[in-house]
C-alpha positions in Angstrom: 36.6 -11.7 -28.2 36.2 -14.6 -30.7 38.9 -13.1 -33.0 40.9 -12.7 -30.0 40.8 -16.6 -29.9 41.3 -17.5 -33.0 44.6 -15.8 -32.9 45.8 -17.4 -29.8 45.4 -20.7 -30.5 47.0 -20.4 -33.8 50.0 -18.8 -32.2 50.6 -22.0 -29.8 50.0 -24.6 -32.9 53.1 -22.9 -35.1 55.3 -22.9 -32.0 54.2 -26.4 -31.2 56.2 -26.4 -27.6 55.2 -22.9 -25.9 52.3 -22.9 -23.4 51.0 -20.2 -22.8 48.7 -19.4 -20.1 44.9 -18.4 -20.7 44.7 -14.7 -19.4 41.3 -12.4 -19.1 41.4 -9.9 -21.3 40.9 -7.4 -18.4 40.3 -3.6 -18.8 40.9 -0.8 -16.2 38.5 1.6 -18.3 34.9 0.5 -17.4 32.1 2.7 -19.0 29.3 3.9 -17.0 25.6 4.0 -18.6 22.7 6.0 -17.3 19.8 7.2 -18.6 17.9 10.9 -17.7 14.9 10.6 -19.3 12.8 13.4 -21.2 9.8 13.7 -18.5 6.6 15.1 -19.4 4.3 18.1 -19.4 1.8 18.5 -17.4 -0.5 21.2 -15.5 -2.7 20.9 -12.6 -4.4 23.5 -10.3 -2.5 22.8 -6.5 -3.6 23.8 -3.3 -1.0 26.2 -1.2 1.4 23.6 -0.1 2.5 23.6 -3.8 1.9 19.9 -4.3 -1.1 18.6 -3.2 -3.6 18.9 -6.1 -7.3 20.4 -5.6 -9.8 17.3 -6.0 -12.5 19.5 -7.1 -11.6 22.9 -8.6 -14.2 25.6 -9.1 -14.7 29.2 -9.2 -17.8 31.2 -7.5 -19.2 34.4 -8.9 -21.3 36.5 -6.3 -25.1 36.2 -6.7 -26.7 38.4 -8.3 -30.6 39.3 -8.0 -32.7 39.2 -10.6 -32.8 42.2 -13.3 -34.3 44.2 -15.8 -31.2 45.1 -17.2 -28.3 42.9 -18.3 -25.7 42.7 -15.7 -21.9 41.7 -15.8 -20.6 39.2 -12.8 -16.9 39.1 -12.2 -14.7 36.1 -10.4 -11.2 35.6 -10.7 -9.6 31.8 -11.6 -6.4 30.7 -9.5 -5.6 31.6 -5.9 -3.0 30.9 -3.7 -5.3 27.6 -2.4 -5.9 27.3 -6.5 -3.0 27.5 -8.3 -3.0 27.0 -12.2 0.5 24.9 -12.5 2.5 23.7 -15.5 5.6 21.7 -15.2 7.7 21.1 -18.9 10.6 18.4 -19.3 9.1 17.4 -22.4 8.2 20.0 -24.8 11.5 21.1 -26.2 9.8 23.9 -28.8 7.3 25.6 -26.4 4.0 24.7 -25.1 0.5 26.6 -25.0 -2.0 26.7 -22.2 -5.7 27.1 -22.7 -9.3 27.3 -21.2 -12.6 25.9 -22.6 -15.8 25.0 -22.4 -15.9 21.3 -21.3 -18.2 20.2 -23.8 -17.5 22.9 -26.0 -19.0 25.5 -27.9 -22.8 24.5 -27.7 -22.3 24.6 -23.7 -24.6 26.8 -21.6 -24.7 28.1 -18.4 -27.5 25.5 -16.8 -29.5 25.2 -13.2 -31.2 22.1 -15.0 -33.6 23.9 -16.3 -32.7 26.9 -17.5 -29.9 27.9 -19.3 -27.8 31.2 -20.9 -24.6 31.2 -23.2 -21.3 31.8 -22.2 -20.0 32.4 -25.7 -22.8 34.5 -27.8 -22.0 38.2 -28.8 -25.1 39.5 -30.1 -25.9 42.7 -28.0 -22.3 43.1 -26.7 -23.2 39.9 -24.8 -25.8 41.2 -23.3 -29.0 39.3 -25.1 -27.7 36.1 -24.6 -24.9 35.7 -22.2 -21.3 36.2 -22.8 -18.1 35.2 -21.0 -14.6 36.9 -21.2 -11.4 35.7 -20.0 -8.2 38.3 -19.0 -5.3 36.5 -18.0 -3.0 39.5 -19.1 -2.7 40.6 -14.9 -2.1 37.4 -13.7 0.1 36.9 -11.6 2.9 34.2 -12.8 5.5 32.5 -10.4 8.4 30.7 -10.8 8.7 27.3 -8.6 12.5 26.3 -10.6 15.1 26.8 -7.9 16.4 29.7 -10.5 17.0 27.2 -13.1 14.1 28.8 -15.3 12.9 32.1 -15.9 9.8 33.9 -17.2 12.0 34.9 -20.5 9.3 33.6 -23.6 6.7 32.6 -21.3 4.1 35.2 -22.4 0.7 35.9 -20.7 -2.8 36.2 -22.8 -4.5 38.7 -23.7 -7.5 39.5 -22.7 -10.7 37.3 -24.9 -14.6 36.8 -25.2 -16.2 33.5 -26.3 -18.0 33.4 -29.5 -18.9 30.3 -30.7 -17.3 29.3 -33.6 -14.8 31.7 -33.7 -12.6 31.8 -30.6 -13.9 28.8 -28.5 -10.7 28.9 -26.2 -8.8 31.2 -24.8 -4.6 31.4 -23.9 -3.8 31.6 -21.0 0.0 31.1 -20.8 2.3 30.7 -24.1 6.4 29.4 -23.6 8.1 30.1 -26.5 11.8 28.7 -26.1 10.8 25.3 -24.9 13.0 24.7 -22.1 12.5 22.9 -18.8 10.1 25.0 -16.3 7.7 25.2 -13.9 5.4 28.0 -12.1 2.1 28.7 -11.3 -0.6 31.2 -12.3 -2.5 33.1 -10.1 -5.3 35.7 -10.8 -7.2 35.0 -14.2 -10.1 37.7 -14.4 -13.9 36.2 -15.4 -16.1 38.5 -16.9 -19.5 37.2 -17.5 -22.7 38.9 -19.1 -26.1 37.9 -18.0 -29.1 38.5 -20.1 -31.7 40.7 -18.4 -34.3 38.7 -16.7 -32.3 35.4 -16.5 -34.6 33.3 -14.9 -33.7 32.6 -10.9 -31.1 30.0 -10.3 -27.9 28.7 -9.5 -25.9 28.1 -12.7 -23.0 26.0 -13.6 -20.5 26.0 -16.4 -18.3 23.2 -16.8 -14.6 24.3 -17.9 -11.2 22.4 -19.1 -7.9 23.4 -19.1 -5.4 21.8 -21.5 -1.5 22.1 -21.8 -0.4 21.5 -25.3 3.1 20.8 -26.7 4.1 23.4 -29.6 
């Protein structure tokens, strides 16, 4: 605009006697700006309405009594009142879901007083405890409108804990990155319990995490 100026008013001083008017320089072209931003990715476990999120999530094995020999307990993570959900606008290469022990690998089953391991293979599991997680059944719905499908979002297999060595599990890997969302339904827990674990009612604290590829 200043250059636009400068050339006007050196136009009227040559002629000396022309006036010319001062006109806007109007446009009939106007540019529209918005902005769609990236998003994120997330996951969350939902309660059957799809949107409400479960304050407290948790899974119950059946009791067990007490034995002589070492016993396996089974439970399954994710319902339809649990639903494991991950929602992706941001991760453009892919994302990975996972399960672990909350505080990690030294983590034991506890009552408060007595404990067993969730991630120990010594005796096929059996002598100390041992936990193993099959997501490869699950059950995996879309929740897109059909503008995402399940093509490159591939289920786990199925994994044991041992410390050190595999300390998480996959649950859910997306390979192609674009934007989804579903939920996942069914994950099979498989947990060995020494023989004469002492009486109790054990807890294991567990964390799942979504992360970008």
């Amino acid at each position: 605009m200043k250059k636009y100026v400068k050339r006007f008013v050196a136009a009227v001083a040559a002629m000396g006697l022309l006036f010319v008017p001062a006109v806007a320089g109007a446009s009939t072209t106007p540019t529209l700006n918005q902005t769609v931003n990236a998003g994120t990715l997330s996951m969350n476990i939902l309660q059957s309405d799809d949107v409400t999120p479960v304050s407290s999530p948790s899974v119950s094995f059946p009791a067990l009594n007490r034995s002589f020999t070492c016993q396996t307990n089974t439970a399954t993570l994710g319902d339809t009142n649990n639903k494991l959900n991950v929602t992706n606008f941001a991760a453009n290469n892919g994302w990975t879901l996972t399960i672990a022990a909350t505080g990690g690998a030294a983590s034991t089953w506890s009552d408060g007083t007595h404990t067993y391991k969730f991630n120990d293979a010594t005796g096929s599991g059996c002598t100390n405890g041992q936990m193993t997680v099959d997501p490869s059944a699950t059950t995996l719905t879309l929740d897109c409108n059909s503008a995402c499908t399940t093509t490159g979002v591939t289920k786990g297999s199925s994994s044991a804990f041992v410390s050190g060595t595999t300390d998480s599990v996959t649950l859910l890997t997306d390979g192609n990155g674009a934007a989804w969302e579903g939920y996942l339904t069914g994950i099979g827990l498989s947990q060995k319990i020494p023989a004469t674990q002492a009486a109790g009612a054990y807890s294991l604290g567990m964390t799942l995490t979504i992360t970008a590829q």
